[in-house]
C-alpha positions as CSV (number, residue, x, y, z in Angstrom):
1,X,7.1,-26.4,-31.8
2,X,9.3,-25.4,-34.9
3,X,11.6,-22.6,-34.2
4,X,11.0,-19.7,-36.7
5,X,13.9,-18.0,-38.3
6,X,13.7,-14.0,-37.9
7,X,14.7,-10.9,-40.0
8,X,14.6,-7.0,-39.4
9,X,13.1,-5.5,-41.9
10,X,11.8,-1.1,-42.2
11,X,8.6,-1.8,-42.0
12,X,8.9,2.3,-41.1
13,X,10.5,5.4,-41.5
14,X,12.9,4.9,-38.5
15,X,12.8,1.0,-39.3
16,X,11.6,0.6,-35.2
17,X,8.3,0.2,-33.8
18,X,6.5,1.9,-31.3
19,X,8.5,0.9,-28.3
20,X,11.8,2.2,-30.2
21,X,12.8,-2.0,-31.2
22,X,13.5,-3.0,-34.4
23,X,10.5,-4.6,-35.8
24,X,11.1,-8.0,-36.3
25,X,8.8,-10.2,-38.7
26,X,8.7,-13.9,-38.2
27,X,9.4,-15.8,-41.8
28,X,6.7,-17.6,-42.8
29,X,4.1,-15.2,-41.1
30,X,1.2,-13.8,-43.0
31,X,1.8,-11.7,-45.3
32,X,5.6,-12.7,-45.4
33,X,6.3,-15.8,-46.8
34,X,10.0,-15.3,-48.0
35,X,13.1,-13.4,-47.2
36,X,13.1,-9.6,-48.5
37,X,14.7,-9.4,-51.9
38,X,18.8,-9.6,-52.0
39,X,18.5,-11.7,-48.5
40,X,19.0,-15.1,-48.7
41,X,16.5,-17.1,-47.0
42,X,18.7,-19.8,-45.3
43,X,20.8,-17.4,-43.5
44,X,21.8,-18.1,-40.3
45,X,21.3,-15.3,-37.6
46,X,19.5,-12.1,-38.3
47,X,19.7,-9.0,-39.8
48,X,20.0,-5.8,-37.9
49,X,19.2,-2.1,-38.7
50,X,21.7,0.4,-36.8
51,X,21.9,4.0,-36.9
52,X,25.1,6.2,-37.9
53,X,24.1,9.9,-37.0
54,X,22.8,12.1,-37.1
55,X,25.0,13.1,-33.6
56,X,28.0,10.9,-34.8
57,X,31.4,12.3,-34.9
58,X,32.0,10.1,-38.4
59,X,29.2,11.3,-40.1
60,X,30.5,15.2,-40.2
61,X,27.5,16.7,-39.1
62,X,24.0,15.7,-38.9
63,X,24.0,12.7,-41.7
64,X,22.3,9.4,-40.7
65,X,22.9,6.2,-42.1
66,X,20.1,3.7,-41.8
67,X,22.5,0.2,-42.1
68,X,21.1,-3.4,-42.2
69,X,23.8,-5.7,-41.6
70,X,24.3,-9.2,-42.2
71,X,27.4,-9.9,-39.5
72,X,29.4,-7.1,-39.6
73,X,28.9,-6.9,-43.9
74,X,26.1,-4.1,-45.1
75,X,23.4,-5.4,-47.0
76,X,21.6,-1.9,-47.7
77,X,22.0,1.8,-46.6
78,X,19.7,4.0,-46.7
79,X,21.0,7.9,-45.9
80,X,18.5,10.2,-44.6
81,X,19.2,14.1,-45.1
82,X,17.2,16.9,-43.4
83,X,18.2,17.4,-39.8
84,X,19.7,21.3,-40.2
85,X,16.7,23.0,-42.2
86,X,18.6,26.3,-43.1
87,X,16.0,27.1,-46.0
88,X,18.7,29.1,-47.8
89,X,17.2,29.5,-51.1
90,X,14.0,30.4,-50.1
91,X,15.7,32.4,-47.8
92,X,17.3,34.2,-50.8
93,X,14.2,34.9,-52.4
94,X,13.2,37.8,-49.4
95,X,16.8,39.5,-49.3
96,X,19.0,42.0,-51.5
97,X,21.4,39.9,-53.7
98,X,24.5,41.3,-51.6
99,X,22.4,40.4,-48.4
100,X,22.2,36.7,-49.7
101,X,26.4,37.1,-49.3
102,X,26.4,36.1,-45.7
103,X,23.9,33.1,-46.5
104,X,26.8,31.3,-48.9
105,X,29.2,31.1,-45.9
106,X,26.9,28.9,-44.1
107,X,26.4,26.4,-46.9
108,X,30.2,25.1,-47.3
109,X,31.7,26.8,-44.1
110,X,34.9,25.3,-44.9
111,X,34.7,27.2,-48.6
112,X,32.9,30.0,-47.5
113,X,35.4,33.0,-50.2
114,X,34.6,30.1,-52.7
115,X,30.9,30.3,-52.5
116,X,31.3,34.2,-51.4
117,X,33.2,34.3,-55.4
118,X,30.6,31.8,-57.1
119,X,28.0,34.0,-55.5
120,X,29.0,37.4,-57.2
121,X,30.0,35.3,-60.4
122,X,26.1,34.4,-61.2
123,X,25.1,37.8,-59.6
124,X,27.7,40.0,-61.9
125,X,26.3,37.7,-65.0
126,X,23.0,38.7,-64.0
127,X,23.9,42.4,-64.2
128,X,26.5,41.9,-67.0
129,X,29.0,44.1,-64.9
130,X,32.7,43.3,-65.5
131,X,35.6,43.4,-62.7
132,X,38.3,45.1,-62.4
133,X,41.8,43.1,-63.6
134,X,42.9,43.2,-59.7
135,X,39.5,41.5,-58.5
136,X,39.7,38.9,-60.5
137,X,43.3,37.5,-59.3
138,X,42.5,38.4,-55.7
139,X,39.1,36.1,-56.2
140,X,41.4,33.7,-57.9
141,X,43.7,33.8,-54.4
142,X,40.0,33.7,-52.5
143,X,39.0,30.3,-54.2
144,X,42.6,28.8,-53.9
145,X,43.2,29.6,-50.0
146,X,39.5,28.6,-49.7
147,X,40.8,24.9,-51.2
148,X,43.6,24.3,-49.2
149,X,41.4,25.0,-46.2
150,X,38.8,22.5,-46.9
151,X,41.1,19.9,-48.7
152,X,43.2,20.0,-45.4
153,X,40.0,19.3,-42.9
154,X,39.0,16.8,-44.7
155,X,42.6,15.1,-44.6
156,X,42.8,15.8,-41.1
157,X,39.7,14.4,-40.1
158,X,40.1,11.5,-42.8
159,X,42.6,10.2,-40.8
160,X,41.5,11.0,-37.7
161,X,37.9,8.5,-38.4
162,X,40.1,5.7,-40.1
163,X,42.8,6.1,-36.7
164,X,45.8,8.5,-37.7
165,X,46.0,10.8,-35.1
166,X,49.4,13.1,-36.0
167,X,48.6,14.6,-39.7
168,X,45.5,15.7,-38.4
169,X,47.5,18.3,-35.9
170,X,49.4,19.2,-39.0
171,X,46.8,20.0,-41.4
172,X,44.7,21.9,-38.7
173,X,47.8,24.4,-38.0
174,X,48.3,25.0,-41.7
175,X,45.0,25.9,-41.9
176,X,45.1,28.0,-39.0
177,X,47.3,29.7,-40.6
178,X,45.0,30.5,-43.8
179,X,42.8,31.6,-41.2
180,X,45.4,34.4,-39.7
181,X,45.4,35.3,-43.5
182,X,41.6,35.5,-44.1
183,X,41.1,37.4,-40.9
184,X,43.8,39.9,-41.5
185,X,41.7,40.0,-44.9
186,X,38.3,40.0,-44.3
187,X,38.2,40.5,-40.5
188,X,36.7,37.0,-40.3
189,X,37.6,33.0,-40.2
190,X,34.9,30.8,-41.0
191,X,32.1,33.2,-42.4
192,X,33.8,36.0,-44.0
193,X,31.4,37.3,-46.6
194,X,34.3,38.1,-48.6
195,X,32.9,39.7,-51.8
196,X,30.6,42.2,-53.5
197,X,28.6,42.4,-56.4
198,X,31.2,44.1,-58.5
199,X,34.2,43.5,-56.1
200,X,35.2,42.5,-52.7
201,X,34.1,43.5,-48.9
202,X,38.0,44.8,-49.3
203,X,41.3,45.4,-50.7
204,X,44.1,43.2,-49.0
205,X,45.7,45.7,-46.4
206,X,49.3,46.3,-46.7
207,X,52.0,43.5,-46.3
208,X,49.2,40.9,-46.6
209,X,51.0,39.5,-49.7
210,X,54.2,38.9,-47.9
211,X,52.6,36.5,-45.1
212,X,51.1,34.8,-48.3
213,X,54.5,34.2,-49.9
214,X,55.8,33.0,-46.4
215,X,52.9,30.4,-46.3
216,X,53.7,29.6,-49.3
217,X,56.9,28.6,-48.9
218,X,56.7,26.6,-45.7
219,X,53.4,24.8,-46.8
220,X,55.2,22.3,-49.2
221,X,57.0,21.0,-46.5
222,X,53.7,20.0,-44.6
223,X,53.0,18.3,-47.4
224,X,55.8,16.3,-47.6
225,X,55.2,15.1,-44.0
226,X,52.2,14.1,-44.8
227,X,53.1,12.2,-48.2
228,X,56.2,10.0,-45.9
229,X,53.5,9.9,-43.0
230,X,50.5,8.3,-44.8
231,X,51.0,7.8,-48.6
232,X,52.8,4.4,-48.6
233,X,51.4,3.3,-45.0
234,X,50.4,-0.3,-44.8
235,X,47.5,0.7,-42.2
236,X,46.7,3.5,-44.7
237,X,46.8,1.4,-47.8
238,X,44.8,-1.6,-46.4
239,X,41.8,0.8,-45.3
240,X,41.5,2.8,-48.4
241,X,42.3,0.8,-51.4
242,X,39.7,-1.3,-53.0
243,X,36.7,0.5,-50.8
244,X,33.8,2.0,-52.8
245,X,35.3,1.8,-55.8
246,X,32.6,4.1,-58.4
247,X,33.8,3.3,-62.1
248,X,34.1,6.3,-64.7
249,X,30.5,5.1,-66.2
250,X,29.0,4.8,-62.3
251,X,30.0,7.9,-61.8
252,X,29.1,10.1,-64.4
253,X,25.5,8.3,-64.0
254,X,25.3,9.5,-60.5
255,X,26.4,13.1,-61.3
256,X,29.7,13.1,-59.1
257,X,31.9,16.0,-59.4
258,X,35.2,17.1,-58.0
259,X,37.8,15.1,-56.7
260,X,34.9,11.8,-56.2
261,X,34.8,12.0,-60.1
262,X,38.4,12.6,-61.2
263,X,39.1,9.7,-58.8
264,X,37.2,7.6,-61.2
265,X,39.3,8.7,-64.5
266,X,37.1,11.5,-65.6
267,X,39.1,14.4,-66.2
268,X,36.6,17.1,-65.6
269,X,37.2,20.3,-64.0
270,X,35.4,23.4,-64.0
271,X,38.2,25.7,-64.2
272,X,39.4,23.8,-67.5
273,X,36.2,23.0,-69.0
274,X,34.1,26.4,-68.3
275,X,37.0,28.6,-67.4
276,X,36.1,31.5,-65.6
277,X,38.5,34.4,-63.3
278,X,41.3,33.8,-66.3
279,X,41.9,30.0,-65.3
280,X,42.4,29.0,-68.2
281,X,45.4,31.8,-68.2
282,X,47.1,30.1,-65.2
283,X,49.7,26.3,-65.5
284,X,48.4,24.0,-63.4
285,X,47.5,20.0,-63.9
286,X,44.3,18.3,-63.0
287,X,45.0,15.2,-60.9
288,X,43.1,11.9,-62.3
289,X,42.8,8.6,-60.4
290,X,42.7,5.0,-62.0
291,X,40.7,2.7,-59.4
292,X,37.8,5.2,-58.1
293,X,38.4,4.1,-54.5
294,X,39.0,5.9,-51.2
295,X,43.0,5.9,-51.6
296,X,42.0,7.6,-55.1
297,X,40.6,10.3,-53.5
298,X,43.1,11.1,-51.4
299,X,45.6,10.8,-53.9
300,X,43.1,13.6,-56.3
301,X,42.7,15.6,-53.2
302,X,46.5,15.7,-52.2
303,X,47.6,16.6,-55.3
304,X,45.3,19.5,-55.5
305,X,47.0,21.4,-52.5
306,X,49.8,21.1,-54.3
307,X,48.5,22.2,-57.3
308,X,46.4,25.2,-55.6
309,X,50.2,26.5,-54.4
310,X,51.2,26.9,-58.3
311,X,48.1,28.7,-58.7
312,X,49.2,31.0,-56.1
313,X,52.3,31.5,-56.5
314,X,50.9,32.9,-60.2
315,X,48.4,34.9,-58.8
316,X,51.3,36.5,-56.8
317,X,53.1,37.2,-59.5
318,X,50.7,38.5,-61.7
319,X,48.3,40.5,-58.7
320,X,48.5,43.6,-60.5
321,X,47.9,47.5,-59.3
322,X,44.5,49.5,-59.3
323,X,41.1,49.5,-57.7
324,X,39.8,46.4,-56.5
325,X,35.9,47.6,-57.2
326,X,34.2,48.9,-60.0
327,X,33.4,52.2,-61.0
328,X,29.3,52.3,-60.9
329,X,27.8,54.4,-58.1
330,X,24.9,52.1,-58.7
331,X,26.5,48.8,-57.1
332,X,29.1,49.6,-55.1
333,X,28.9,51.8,-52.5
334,X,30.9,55.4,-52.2
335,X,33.5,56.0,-49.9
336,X,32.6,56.8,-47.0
337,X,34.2,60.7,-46.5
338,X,32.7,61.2,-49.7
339,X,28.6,59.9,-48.8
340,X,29.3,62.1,-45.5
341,X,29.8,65.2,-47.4
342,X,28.7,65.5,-51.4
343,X,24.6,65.2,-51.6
344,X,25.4,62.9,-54.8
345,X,27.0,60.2,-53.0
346,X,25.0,60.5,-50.2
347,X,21.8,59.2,-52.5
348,X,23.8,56.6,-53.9
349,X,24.5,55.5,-50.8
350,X,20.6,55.5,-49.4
351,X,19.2,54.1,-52.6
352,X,21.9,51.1,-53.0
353,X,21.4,50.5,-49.2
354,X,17.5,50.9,-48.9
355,X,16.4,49.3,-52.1
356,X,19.1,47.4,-53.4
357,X,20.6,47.1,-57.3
358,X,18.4,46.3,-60.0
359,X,19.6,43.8,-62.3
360,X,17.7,43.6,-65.7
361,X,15.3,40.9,-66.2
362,X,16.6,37.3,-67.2
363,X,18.2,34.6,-65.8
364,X,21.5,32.7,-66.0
365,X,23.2,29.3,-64.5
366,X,27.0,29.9,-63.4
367,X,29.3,26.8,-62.0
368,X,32.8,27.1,-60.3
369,X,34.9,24.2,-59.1
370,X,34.9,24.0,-55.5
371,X,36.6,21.7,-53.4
372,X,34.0,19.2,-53.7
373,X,32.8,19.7,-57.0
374,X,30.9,21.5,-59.5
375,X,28.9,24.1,-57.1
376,X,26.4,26.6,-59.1
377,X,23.8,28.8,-58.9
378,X,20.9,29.7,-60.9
379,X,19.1,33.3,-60.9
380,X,16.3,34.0,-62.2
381,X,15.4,38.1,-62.0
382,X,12.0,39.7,-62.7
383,X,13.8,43.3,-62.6
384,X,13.6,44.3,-58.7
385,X,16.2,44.3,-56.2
386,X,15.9,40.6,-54.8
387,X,15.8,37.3,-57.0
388,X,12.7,35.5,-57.7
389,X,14.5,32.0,-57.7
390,X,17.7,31.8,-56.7
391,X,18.5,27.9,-56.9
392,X,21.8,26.0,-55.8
393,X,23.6,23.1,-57.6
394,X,25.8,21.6,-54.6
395,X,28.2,19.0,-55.0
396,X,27.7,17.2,-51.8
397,X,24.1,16.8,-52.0
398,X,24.9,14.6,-55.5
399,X,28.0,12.9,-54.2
400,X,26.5,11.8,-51.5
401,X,23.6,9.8,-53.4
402,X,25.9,7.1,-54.3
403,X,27.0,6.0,-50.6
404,X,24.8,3.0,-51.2
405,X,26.2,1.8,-54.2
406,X,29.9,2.2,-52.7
407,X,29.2,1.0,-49.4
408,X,26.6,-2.2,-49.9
409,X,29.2,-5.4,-49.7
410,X,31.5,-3.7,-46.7
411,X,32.3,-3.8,-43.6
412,X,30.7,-1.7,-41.5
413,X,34.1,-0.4,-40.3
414,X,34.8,0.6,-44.0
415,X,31.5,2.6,-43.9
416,X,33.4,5.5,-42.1
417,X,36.0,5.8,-44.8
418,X,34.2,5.6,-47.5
419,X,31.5,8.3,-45.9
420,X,34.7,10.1,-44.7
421,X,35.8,9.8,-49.1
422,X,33.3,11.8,-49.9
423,X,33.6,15.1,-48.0
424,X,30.4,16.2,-47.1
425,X,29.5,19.4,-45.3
426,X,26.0,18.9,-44.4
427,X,24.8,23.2,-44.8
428,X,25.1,22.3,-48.6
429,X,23.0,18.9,-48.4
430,X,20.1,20.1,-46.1
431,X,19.9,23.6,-47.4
């Protein structure tokens, strides 16, 4: 009796049968009479389908990556999305637009004052409000800190999945101490639901400035670590150059953004090309790769801490005096001695609490450049206190489609780096 060769194919969602197996389909069998396409029919062995996620420490949350491997080399990936379930546009749709605040932190936790900023950006648009000169730098501080933090997880974690242990303790105590910051801020870390429409949950209390300046100053010096530690590394060099390399046509086809499209030689950035907060007003370069591959990215994303502490160090300079709100009873809410004892304020208060501002009828699309890319949202308002649509354009989600494409001819060991390249944060993917 002739031996028949044997394949694993996803005949199925999961790609297993009903006892949990891979299903395994004899060539030559009915209904199969030659090797899938982009398998070659006098391999030797077999194919297998494993599983990366969704509870895997490399995929940053719950991500899973359907593999089919020839050896140890994949042949196709298929990335399935839609373990979290969050709902948070639909979500958006029942609630207040400064109720919807809390909602951003939870899609890009480690950006959560970005998204907080982009938030208010579309929202202000919506009710063509302007902020106050003092606002708009402290936002611009918001977004920058907001960088660092999530440019320096994904650093720290980078190396921790491709085996570089020590720059992951330094990156998580700088940004420990953005935390301290944002705390002393907001009076939160992760979630801080920094902003208002028309201004911010605060002013920064007194000698905040001072502990910025002070990170400031001893941040550089991380950096530097990190630059002898990993930059010219032979271990470093041989696992990221060459892997998924996207070229500047691939990757404008797939939609990338941020840092995974700069990588690639495409010099777009939000803050240059749609300026918005004054960015246009502030000196600072946008970093640009060459080869598109993993040690691209982490040469784009270095370069941007360093570039986010220029940006400070203007804002700083130029953070000038004054309210941090606007003046309009009718978004911002009055003081608090004042809605406990004039009957004036007292409505205002009630009113902007109970019902919620109206912003006039229309709709508008508004991008920022967040750590991972071009994040936006769209509004759409029929005149009452709570969006009809309310829509989110998140880098992630798009940056993530082309994992097959960049990881299809690797080893599966090179998988977690380039999945680690990306920087994915899974509340913006499944949202």
């Amino acid at each position: 009796m002739t031996a028949t060769k044997t394949i694993e194919v996803a005949l199925s969602t999961s790609g297993l049968g009903p006892d949990g197996r891979p299903i395994r389909i004899p060539l030559g069998a009915e209904g199969l009479t030659s090797a899938p396409p982009g398998l070659e029919p006098e391999f030797e062995g077999e194919h297998m389908l494993i599983n990366i996620g969704p509870q895997h420490p490399a995929t940053h949350g719950v991500l899973r990556l359907v593999l089919e491997l020839d050896g140890e080399t994949v042949v196709r990936c298929i990335p399935h999305v839609g373990y979290l379930h969050c709902g948070f546009e639909k979500i958006g749709e029942y609630r207040q637009y400064n109720q919807i605040i809390p909602w951003t932190d939870r899609e890009d936790y480690l950006n959560s004052m970005g998204n907080n900023v982009a938030f208010v950006l579309g929202a202000e648009r919506l009710f063509g409000v302007e902020i106050t000169e003092r606002c708009r730098v402290l936002r611009v501080i918001a977004m920058e800190l907001s960088r660092i933090i999530s440019h320096l997880v994904w650093l720290g974690t980078t190396c921790i999945d491709i085996g570089a242990f020590t720059p992951f303790l330094w990156c998580f105590q700088e940004r420990e101490n953005v935390y301290k910051l944002l705390e002393g801020w907001t009076g939160a870390r992760l979630t801080t639901s920094g902003t208002r429409v028309g201004g911010m949950i605060a002013d920064v209390p007194d000698g905040w400035t001072d502990g910025l300046r002070a990170f400031l100053n001893g941040f550089p010096k991380t950096l530097d670590q990190v630059d002898r530690m990993l930059t010219r590394n032979a271990i470093w060099v041989g696992r990221t150059v060459g892997l998924g390399v996207m070229s500047p046509e691939e990757a404008l086809n797939y939609g990338l953004s941020g840092p995974m499209l700069r990588a690639s030689g495409v010099a777009y950035d939000v803050r240059k090309d749609f300026p918005y907060l004054g960015y246009e007003t502030y000196d600072f370069d946008v970093p640009v790769g060459t080869n598109g591959d993993v040690y691209d990215r982490f040469l784009v994303r270095f370069e941007e801490l360093r570039q986010s502490v220029r940006i400070l160090e203007q804002a700083l300079a130029r953070l000038p005096e004054g309210p941090v709100n606007i003046d309009d009873p009718r978004l911002i809410l009055p003081p608090k001695h004042k809605a406990t004892s004039e009957m004036e304020s007292m409505i205002h208060h009630f009113k902007l609490v109970m019902e919620g501002p109206r912003p006039p009828i229309g709709e508008c699309y508004v991008p920022i450049e967040s750590p991972k890319g071009e994040k936006g949202y769209y509004f759409v308002s029929d005149g009452t206190a709570k969006p009809v649509r309310w829509r989110i354009r998140p880098p992630s989600y798009v940056n993530l489609s082309a994992i097959p494409r960049m990881v299809e001819g690797h080893l599966l060991s090179d998988v977690i780096a380039i999945n680690a390249s990306i920087d994915i944060v899974m509340g913006e993917i499944d949202r």
